[in-house]
C-alpha positions in Angstrom: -139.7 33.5 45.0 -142.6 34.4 47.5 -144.7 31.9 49.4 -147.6 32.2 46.7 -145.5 31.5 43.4 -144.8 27.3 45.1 -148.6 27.1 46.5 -150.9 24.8 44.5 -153.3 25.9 42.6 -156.7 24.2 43.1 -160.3 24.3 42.0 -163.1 25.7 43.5 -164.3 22.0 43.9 -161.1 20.5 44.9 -161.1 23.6 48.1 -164.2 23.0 49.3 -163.8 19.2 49.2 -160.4 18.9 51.1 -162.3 21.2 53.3 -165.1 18.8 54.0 -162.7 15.8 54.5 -160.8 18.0 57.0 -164.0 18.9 58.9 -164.9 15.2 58.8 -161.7 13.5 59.5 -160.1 16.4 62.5 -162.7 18.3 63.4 -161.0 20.0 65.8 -158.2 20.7 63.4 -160.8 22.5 61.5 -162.2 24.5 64.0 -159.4 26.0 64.7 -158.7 26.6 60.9 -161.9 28.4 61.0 -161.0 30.7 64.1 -157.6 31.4 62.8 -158.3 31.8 59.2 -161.9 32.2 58.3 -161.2 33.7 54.7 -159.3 30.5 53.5 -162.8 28.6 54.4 -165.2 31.7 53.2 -163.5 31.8 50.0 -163.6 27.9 49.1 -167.3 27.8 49.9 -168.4 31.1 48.0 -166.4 30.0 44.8 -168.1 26.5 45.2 -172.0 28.3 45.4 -170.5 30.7 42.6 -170.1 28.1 39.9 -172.9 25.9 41.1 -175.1 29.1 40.5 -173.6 29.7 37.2 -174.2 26.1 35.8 -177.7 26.6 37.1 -178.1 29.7 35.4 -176.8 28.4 32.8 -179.1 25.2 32.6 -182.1 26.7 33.7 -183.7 29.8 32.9 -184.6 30.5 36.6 -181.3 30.1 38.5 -182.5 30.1 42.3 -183.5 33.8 42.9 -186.8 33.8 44.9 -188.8 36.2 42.6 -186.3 36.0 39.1 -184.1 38.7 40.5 -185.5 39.2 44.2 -182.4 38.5 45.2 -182.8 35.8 48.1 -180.9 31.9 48.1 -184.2 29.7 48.0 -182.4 28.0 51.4 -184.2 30.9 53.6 -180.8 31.4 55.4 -177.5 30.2 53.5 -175.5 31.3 56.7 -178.2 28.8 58.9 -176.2 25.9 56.8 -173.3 27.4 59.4 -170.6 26.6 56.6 -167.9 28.8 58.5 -167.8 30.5 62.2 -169.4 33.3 60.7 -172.0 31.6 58.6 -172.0 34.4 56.0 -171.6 32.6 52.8 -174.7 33.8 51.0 -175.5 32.4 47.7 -174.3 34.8 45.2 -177.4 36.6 43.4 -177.4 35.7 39.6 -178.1 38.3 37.1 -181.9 39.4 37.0 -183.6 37.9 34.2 -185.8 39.6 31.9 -189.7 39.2 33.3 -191.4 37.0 30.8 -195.1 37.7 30.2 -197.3 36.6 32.8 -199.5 34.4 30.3 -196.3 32.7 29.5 -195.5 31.9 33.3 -195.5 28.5 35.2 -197.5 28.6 38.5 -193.8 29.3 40.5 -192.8 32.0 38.5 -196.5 33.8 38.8 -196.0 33.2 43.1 -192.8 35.4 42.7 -193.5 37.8 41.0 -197.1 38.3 42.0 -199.2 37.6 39.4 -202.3 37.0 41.3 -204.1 36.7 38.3 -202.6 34.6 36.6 -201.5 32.2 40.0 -205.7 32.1 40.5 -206.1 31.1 36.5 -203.4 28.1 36.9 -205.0 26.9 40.4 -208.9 27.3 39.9 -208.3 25.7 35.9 -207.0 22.5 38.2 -203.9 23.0 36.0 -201.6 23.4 39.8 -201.9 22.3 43.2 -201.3 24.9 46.0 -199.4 21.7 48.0 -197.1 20.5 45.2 -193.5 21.0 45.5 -191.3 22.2 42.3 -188.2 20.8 40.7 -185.9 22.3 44.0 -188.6 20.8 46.7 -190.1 24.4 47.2 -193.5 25.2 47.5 -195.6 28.0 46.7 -196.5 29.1 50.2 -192.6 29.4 50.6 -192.3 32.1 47.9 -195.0 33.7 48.7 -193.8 34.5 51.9 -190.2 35.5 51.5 -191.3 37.6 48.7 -194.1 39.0 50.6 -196.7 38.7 48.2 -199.8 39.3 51.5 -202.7 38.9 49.5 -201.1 36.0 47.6 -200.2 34.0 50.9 -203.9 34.6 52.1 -205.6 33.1 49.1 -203.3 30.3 49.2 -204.0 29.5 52.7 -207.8 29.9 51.8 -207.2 27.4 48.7 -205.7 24.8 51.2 -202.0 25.2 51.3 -200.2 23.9 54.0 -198.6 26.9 56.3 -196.1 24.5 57.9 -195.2 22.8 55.0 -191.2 21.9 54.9 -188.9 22.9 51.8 -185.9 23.7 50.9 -182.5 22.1 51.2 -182.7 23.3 54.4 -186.1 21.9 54.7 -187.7 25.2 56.5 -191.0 25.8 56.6 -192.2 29.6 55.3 -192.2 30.7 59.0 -188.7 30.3 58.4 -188.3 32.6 55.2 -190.5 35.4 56.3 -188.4 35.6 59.5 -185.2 36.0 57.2 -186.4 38.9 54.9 -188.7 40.3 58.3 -191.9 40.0 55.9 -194.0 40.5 59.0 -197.9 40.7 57.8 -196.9 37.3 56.2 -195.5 36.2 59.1 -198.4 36.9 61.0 -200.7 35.7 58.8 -199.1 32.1 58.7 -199.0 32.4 62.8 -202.6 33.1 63.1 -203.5 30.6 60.8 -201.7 28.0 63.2 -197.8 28.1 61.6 -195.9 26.6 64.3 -193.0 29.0 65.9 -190.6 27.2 67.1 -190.7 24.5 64.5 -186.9 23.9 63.4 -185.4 23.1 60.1 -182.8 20.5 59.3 -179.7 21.9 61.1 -182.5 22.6 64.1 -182.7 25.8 63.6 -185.9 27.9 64.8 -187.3 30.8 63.3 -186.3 32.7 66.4 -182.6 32.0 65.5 -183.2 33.7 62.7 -185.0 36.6 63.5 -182.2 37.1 65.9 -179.3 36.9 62.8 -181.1 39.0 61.1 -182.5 41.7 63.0 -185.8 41.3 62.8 -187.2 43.1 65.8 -190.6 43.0 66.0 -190.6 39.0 64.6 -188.0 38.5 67.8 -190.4 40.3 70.3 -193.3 38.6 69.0 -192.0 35.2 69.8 -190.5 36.1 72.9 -193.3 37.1 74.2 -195.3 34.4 73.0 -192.9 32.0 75.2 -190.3 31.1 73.1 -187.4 30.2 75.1 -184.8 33.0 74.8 -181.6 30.6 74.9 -183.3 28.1 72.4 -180.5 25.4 71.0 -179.9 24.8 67.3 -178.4 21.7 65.8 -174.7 22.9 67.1 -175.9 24.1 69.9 -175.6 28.0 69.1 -178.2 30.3 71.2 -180.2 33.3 69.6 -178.0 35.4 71.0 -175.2 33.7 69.3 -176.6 35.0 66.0 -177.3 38.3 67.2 -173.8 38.9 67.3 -172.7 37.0 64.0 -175.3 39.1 61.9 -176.7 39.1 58.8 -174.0 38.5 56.1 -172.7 41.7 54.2 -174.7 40.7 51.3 -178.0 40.7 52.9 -180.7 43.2 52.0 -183.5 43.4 54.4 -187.1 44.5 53.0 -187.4 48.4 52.4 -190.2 48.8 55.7 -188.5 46.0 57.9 -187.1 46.9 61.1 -183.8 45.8 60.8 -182.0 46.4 64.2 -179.1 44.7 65.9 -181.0 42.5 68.8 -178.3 41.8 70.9 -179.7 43.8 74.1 -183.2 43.1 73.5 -182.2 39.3 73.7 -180.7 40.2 77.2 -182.8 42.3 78.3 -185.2 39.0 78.3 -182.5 37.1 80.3 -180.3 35.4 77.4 -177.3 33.5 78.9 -174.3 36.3 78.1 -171.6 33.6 79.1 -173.2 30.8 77.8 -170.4 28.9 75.2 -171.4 26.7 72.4 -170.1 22.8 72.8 -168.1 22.7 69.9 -165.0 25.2 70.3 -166.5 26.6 73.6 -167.2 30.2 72.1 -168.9 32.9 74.1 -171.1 35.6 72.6 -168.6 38.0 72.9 -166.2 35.9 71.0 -168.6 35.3 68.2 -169.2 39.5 68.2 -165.0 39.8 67.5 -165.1 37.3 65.4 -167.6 38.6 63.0 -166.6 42.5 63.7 -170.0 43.0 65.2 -169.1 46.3 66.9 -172.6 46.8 68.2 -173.3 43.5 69.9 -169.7 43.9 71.4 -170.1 47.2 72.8 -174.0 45.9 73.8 -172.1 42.9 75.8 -169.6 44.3 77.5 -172.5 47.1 79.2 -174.0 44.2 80.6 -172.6 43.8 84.2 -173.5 40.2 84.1 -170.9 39.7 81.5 -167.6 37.6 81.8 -164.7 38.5 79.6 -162.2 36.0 81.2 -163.7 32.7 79.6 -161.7 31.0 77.1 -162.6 28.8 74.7 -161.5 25.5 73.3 -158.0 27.0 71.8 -157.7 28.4 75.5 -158.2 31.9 74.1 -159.9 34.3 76.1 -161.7 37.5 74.3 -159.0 39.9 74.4 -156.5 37.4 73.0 -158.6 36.4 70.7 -159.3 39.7 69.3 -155.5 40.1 68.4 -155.6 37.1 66.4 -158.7 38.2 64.7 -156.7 41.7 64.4 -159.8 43.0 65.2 -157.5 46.0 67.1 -161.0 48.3 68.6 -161.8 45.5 70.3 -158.7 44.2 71.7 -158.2 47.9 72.8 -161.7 48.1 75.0 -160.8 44.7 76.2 -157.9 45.7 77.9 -159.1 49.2 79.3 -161.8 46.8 80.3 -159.4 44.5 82.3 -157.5 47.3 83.6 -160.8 48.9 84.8 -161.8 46.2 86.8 -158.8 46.1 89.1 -158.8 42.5 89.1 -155.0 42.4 89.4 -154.5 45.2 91.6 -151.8 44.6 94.5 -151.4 44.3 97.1 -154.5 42.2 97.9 -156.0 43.2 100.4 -156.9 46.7 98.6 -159.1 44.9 96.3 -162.1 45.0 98.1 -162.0 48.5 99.1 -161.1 50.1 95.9 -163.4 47.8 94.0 -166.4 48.9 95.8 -168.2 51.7 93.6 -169.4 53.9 96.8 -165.6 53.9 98.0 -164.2 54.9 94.3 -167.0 57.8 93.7 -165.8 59.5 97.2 -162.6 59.1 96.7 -162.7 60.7 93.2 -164.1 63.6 94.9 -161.4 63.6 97.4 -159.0 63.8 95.1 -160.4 66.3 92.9 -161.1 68.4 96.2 -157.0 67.8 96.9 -155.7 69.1 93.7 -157.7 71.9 93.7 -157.0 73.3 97.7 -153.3 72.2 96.5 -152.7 74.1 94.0 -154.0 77.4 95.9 -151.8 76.8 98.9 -148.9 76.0 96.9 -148.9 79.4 95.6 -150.0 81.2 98.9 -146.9 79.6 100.5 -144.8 82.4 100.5 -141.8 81.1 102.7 -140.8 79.1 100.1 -138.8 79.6 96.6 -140.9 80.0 93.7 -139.8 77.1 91.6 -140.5 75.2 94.4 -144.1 76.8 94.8 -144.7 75.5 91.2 -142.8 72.0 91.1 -144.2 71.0 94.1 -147.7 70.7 93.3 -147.4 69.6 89.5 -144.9 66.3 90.7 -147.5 65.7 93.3 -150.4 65.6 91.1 -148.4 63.9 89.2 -147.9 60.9 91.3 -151.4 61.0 92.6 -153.2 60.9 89.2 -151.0 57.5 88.8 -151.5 56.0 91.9 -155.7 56.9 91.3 -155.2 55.9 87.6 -154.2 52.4 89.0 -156.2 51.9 92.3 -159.6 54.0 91.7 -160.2 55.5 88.7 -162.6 53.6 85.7 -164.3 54.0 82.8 -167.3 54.6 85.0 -165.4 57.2 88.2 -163.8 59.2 85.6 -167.6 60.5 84.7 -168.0 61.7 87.8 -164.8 63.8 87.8 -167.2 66.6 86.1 -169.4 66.7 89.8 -166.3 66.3 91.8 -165.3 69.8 90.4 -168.2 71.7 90.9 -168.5 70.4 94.4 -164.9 70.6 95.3 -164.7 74.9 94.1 -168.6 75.7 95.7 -166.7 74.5 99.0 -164.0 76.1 98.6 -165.3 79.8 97.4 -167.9 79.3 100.4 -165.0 78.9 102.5 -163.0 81.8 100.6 -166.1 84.2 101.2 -166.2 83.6 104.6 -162.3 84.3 105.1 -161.7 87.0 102.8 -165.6 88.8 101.4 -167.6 88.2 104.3 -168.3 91.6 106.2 -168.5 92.2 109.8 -172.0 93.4 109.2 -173.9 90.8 108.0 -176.0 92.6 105.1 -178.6 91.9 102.7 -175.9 90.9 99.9 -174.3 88.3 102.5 -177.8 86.8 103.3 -178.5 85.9 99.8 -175.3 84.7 99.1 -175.3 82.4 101.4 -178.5 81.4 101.4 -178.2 80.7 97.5 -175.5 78.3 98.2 -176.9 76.5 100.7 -180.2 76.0 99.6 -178.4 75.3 95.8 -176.3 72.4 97.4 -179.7 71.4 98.6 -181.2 71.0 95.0 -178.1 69.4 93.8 -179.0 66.5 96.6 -182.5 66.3 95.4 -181.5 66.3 91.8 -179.5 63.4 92.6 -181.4 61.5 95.3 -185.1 62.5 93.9 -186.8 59.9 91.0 -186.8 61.8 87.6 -189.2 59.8 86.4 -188.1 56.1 86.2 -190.5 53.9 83.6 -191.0 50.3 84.7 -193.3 47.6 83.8 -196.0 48.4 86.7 -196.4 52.0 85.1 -197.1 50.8 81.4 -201.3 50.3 80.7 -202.9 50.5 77.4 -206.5 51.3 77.3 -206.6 50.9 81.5 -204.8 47.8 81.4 -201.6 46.7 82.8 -199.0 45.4 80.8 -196.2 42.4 81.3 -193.0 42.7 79.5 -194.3 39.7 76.9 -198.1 41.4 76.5 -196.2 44.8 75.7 -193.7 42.7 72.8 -196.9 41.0 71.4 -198.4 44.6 71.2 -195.6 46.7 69.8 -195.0 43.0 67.2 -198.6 43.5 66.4 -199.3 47.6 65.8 -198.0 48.9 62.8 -198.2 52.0 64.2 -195.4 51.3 66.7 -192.2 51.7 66.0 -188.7 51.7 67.6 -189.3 55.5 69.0 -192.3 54.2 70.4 -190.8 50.9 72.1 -187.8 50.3 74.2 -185.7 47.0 73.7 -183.9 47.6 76.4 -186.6 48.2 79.2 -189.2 46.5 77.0 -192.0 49.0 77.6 -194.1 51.4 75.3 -192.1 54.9 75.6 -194.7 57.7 76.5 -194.2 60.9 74.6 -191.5 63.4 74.7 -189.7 59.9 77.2 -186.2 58.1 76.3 -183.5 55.7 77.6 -181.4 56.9 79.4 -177.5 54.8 78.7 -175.8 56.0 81.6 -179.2 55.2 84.2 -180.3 52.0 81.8 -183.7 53.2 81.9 -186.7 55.4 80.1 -187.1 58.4 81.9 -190.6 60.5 81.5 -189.7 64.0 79.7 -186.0 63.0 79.4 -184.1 66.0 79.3 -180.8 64.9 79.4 -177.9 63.4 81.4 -175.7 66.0 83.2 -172.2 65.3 83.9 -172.0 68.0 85.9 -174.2 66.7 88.6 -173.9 63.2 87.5 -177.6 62.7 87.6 -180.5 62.2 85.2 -182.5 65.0 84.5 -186.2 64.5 83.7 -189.5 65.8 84.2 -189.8 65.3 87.6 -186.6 67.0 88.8 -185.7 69.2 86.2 -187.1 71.6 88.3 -184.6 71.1 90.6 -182.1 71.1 88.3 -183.3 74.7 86.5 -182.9 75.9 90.8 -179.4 74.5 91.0 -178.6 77.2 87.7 -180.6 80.0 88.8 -179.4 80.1 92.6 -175.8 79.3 91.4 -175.4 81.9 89.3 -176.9 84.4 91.4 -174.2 83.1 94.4 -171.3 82.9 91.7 -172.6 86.9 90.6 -172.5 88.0 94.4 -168.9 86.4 95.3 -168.0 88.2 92.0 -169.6 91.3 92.8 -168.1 91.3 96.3 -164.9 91.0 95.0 -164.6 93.2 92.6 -165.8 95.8 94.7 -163.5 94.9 97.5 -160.6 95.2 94.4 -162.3 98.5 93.3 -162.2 100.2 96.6 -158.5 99.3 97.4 -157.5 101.0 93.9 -158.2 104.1 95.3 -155.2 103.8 97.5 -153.0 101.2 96.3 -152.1 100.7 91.9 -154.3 97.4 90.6 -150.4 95.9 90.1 -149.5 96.3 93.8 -152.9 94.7 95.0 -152.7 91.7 92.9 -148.5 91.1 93.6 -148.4 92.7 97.6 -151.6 92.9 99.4 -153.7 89.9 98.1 -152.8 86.5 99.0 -152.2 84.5 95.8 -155.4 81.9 97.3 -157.7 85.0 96.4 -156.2 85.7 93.4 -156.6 81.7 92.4 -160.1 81.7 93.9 -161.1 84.7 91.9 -159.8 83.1 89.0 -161.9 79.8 89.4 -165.1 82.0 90.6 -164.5 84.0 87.3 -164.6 80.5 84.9 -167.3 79.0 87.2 -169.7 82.3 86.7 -169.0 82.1 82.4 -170.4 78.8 82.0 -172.9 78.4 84.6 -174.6 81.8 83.1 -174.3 80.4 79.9 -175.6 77.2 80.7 -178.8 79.1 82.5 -179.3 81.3 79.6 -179.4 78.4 77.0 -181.9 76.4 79.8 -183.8 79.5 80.1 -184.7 79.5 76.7 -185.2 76.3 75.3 -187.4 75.4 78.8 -189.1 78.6 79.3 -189.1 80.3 75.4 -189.4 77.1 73.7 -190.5 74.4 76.2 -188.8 71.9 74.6 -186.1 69.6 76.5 -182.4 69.5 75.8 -183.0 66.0 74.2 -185.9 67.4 71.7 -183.2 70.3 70.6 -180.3 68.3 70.2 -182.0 65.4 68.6 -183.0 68.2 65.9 -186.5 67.8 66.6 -186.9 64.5 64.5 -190.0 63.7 66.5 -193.4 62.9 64.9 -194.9 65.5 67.0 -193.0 68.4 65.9 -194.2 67.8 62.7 -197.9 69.1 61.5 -200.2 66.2 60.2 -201.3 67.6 57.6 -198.9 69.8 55.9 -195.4 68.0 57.6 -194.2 71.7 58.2 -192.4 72.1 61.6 -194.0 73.2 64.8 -193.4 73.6 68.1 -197.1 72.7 70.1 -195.2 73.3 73.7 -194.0 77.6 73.2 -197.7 79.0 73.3 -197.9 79.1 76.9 -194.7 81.0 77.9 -196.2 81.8 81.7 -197.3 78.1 82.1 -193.6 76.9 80.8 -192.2 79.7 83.5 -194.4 77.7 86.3 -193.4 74.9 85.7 -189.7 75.0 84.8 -189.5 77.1 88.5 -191.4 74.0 90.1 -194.1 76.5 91.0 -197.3 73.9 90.9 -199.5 75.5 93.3 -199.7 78.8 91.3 -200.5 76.4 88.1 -203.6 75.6 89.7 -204.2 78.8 90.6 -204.1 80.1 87.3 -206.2 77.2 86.0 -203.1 75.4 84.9 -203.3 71.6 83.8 -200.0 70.1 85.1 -199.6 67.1 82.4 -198.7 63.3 83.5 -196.3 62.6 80.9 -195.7 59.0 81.7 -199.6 58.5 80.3 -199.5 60.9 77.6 -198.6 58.6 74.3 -200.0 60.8 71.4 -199.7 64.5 71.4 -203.6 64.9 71.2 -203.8 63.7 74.7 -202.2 66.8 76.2 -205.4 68.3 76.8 -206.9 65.7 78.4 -203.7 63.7 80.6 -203.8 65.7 83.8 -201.5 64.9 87.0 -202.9 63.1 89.6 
């Protein structure tokens, strides 16, 4: 006999109630019945609202959709009620009835399903009041708004109605149900006629609360910027960005045009309290993100360096503990490389504060990728020594090195710059192979460029790294000549239709110019992104891709003279010795190895050239543009929505400017364009560089 044959079987009813004596009587017995087990609470509480509905349904003809089959719980926000830690249970949607005729309908039923007519006939005939409450305490105003219904909410506001008025078991105001179904021209329309917006319903929440749940973006900038505080306090004392990362129930379905996002880094990006932990079981964000299996918010947390994922709560659980008793395995899994990435328990001490510091770890990264590469090579020029030896040697000391970095320097972040390490670590060492094996005695024309194309190709690869590509900040944002703050710039993109999240940034909350995006790795918007290059390690935009299209020109050309130098140094030995005889008895094995790196080097980097050569130069278009598939508006034509390409005309002009050749631009009567002001692609012609 299992457990679940000798378990009770209760009501619905019964479930919920010995639920609500528990939460009553042990509290925090209950909490931790909710972290531990949240489907044993979940499924009392949804049965409960599912038989409730159905007697409803049953009693009443209109059951408690919004619209009679819009689909919404006339409580704005079921999950604000916060029945369980992840305050999902939603109020399951009865059937849709069938729409009676609108000369049949009561002054409620006309509201939701729009019937302006007939809503006008019942009010102006003095046969309704726009203020008056129905049989569930809801007013009109409230289902206009979640519904919607625009023209509806202004004529009731013009007949009187009362845009604060509170409703609802919840007993929200219709600020409160736009915000949940991101109606936003209603929402703005009961804010400029003087709806209050950061009014809060009975469990104190505050519309910004639930903008946040529910991933209402342009709601949340909009009263962010208008100075609502960014760690407001509910009743329980949960934070907006609490309910960024609990979400919107699975149930929920925003509006078709809303712009439902996850607003977990546009909360912190306006300074939200990442370690702040609720009073009740001491929760963090991040706990309330495993919790709920909010993988975006989680992975949005743990970027921020601000954030700590040692805190425990209440059941002295920390995140990555937690997130085994959750079983929420991706989680626990980051956690732990996280831990283990931070070095936190390296020993012995007193290496902590060296390896820990980022400028020590990138140079040593290099170091060692520098190490394994000259080791390998004179491993297999020491000819003294056996040949097993010559091959054992090196792979049990790379070996043991790779461990001792893997636990002392390397990170989630160092191992990104293994990439650069390499290219730096073989340009050194076939400069220094030239030099001892290609290098003539006569120091010819061939020699000159070669070496000037390395050093002066080193010398972009500092400015590519070192030189701005274009950072955006506040200071450089201005709309018709005027400079914008980080709130003015929310209200702005809140209040334009016509922006949208490719034309705003929630992360560096500023108004993206054209053909600009955020950069991850940099964590910022970079004018004419191109992209991010792990081979350099650096951010490539328009104002040093120039200097990154030198780097590829002058390093092939330096990779196609060491090549050429020693293949003809190979050729003109076969004409005494066999190619066999060269490669086993007269060339030192470094030379052989060094050719063989040279060789891979000059594959990809002419490859790489030849694709940046066209898309740049053929195309003008940048890496992002291409790879993004060209989903821009502005590769699309306005009026017949055909692709086009408005940057290939000028193929010469491209050339100029890819090469960094701006003096010859203005010679040929070239505009160079300022792309951190250029915001519509009509500008082009006019946006010059000053």
């Amino acid at each position: 006999m299992n457990n679940n044959q000798i378990r009770p079987s209760l009501s619905p009813e019964d479930s919920a109630a010995m639920l609500a004596q528990l939460q009553e009587k042990n509290p925090q017995m209950f909490a931790r019945l909710q972290a531990m087990r949240p489907d044993l609470t979940e499924t009392a509480y949804e049965q409960l609202l599912t038989s409730i509905a159905a007697s409803n349904v049953g009693s009443n003809g209109q059951g408690k959709g919004h619209g009679h089959g819009h689909g919404h719980s006339h409580t704005h926000s079921s999950t604000c009620a916060h029945a369980n830690s992840q305050m999902h249970f939603s109020q399951p949607v009865p059937e849709q009835p069938e729409k009676p005729d609108p000369a049949n309908m009561n002054i409620v039923q006309a509201v939701q399903y729009n019937e302006i007519e007939r809503v006008k006939q019942l009010i102006e005939s003095g046969q309704s009041d726009v203020n008056t409450p129905d049989n569930e305490g809801c007013y009109l105003m409230h289902w206009a708004s979640i519904n919607n219904h625009v023209e509806l909410v202004r004529y009731l506001i013009a007949k009187g109605a009362k845009v604060d008025v509170v409703g609802g078991d919840l007993k929200s105001t219709p600020l409160h149900w736009a915000c949940r179904q991101g109606c936003v021209e209603t929402f703005f329309i009961l804010v400029d006629n003087g709806a209050a917006i950061d009014l809060p319903d009975v469990n104190g929440v505050q519309p910004i609360h639930i903008a946040a749940q529910y991933g209402q973006i342009k709601i949340l900038a909009y009263l962010l910027g208008s100075g609502v505080d960014v760690d407001s306090h509910d009743g329980r004392g949960f934070t907006p960005l609490i309910y960024s990362c609990i979400g919107p129930s699975p149930s929920y379905v925003p509006l078709p045009n809303s712009s439902h996002v996850c607003c977990t880094q546009f909360l912190l990006t306006f300074g939200a309290d990442i370690n702040y932990q609720e009073p009740i079981r001491r929760f963090t964000p991040l706990h309330f993100s495993i919790n709920s299996t909010n993988s975006i918010s989680f992975h949005t947390l743990l970027k921020n360096p601000q954030i700590n994922i040692h805190l425990k709560n209440s059941d002295n659980l920390d995140p990555s503990f937690f997130a085994r008793i959750r079983q929420n395995s991706d989680a626990a899994r980051v956690l732990d490389e996280r831990i283990l990435s931070s070095k936190v328990n390296i020993t012995p001490k007193f290496l902590q504060r060296f390896v820990t510091n980022e400028y020590n770890r990138r140079w040593l990264t290099r170091f060692y990728m520098f190490f394994v590469l000259t080791l390998i090579g004179l491993s297999a020029n020491a000819y003294e020594y056996n040949y097993w030896i010559r091959i054992i040697f090196p792979i049990v000391v790379i070996f043991g090195c790779t461990h001792l970095f893997n636990y002392f320097i390397f990170d989630l972040y160092t191992r990104d710059n293994l990439a650069f390490s390499y290219v730096l670590s073989s340009t050194i060492l076939m400069y220094v192979t030239y030099w001892i094996y290609l290098q003539e005695n006569k120091f010819t024309i061939i020699n000159f460029i070669y070496h000037f194309s390395t050093v002066y190709g080193l010398y972009c690869v500092y400015c590519c790294k070192k030189l701005n590509p274009g950072f955006l900040n506040q200071q450089t944002m201005t709309i018709d000549g005027n400079n914008l703050t980080k709130e003015k710039s929310c209200i702005a993109f809140a209040r334009d239709p016509r922006w949208t999240l490719d034309h705003f940034c929630v992360t560096c909350l500023i108004r993206r110019p054209l053909r600009s995006k955020h950069c991850p790795v940099d964590g910022s918007c970079i004018v004419k992104f191109d992209h991010h290059c792990n081979w350099l390690n650096a951010c490539i935009g328009g104002r040093n891709y120039f200097y990154f299209f030198r780097v590829l020109i002058f390093g092939t050309i330096a990779l196609f003279l060491w090549m050429y130098q020693a293949l003809s140094l190979i050729y003109n030995d076969s004409t005494q010795f066999m190619i066999k005889y060269l490669f086993t008895q007269i060339y030192d094995p470094w030379f052989i190895y060094m050719l063989i790196i040279t060789s891979f080097n000059t594959i990809w980097v002419t490859l790489m050239t030849t694709f940046h050569f066209i898309n740049s130069i053929c195309l003008g278009i940048t890496i992002n543009e291409r790879l993004t598939g060209f989903r821009y508006s502005y590769f699309r034509d306005e009026n017949t929505g055909k692709f086009t390409n408005p940057f290939r005309k000028q193929k010469f002009k491209n050339f100029l400017e890819t090469f960094g050749l701006f003096r010859l631009m203005s010679l040929f009567r070239y505009t160079r364009i300022d792309w951190s002001q250029v915001y519509d692609i009509n500008q082009i012609n006019v946006t010059k560089m000053n």
